[in-house]
N, C-alpha and C positions, 0 to 999 in steps of 0.2 A: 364301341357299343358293348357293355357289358351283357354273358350270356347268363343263363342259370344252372346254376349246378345243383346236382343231390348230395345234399347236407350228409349222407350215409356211404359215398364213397368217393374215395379220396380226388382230389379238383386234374392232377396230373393225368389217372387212368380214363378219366370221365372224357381227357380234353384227347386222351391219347385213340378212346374210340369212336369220336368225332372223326378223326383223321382218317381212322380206317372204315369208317364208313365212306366217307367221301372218295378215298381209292378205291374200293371193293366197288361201289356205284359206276365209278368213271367220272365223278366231279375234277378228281388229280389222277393225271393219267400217268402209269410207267414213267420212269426216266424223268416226269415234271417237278420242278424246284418245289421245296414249300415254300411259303411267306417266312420273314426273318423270325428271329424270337422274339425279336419287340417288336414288330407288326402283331404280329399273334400275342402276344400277352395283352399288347392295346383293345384287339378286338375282342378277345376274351373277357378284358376286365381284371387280370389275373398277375400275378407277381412275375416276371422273366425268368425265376429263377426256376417257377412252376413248368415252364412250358420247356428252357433248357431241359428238367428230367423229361419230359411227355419224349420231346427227340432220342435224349440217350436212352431209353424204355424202346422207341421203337428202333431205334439202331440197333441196339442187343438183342431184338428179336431178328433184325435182320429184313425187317420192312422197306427202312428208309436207310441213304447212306450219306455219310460227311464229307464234303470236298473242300480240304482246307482252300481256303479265303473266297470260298463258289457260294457256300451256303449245305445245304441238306435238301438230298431229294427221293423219292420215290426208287426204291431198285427195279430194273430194267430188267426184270422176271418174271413173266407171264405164270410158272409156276407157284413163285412163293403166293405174290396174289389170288390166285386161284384155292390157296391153302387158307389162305387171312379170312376167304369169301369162305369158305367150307368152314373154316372155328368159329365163325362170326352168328354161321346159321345155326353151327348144333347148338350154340350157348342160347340162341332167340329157343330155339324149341325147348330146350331144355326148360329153361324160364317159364315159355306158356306152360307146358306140361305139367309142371309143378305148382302155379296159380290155379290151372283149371280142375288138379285133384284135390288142391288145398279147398275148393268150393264145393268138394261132393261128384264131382265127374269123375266117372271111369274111364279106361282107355279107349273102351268102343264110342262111348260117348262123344269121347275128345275128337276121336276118330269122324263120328257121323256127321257132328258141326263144323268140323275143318273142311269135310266135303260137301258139305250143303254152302257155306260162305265161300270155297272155292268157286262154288258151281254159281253162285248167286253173280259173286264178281264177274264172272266172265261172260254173263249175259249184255 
């Protein structure tokens, strides 16, 4: 089943932070295999040769690691994850923060509506 990508950044970093969303969440947990390359290109939709980079992108960062003839899996470090979840959140804030001044909101602003749709949510 092909997914959809943004036409504006490149299909390998898009499918690389699917992946780290799903670790960061607990979808693929520590130490958990991923799907092969051609599973994952299949459900992507996507060229194998796309998804081979998404792995060696997150091996070089030191996310996931390669067991020759095992496959590629999640590293079994509670730390690095913990690091992937903390770069993952400052780039979402970073992103709202910059949409919501690009509209005319101030910081306090930003600030007042984050805490009112906090406060709403948790009702």
């Amino acid at each position: 089943m092909s997914q959809d990508f943004d036409n504006t950044k490149p299909i390998y970093y898009q499918l690389m932070h699917r992946f780290f969303h799903k670790i960061c969440s607990g979808h693929i947990r520590a130490g958990e295999k991923l799907p092969s390359v051609r599973e994952t290109a299949v459900e992507a939709g996507v060229n194998p040769n796309t998804v081979q980079r998404t792995y060696m992108e997150m091996e070089r960062m030191g996310v996931v690691e390669s067991k020759r003839g095992q496959g590629t899996f999640v590293v079994n470090d509670a730390q690095v994850i913990e690091q992937l979840r903390q770069q993952l959140a400052e780039e979402q804030m970073n992103t709202f923060i910059e949409e919501m001044e690009s509209i005319g909101f101030t910081p306090r602003e930003i600030l007042e509506k984050l805490q009112t749709k906090i406060t709403e949510k948790g009702e």
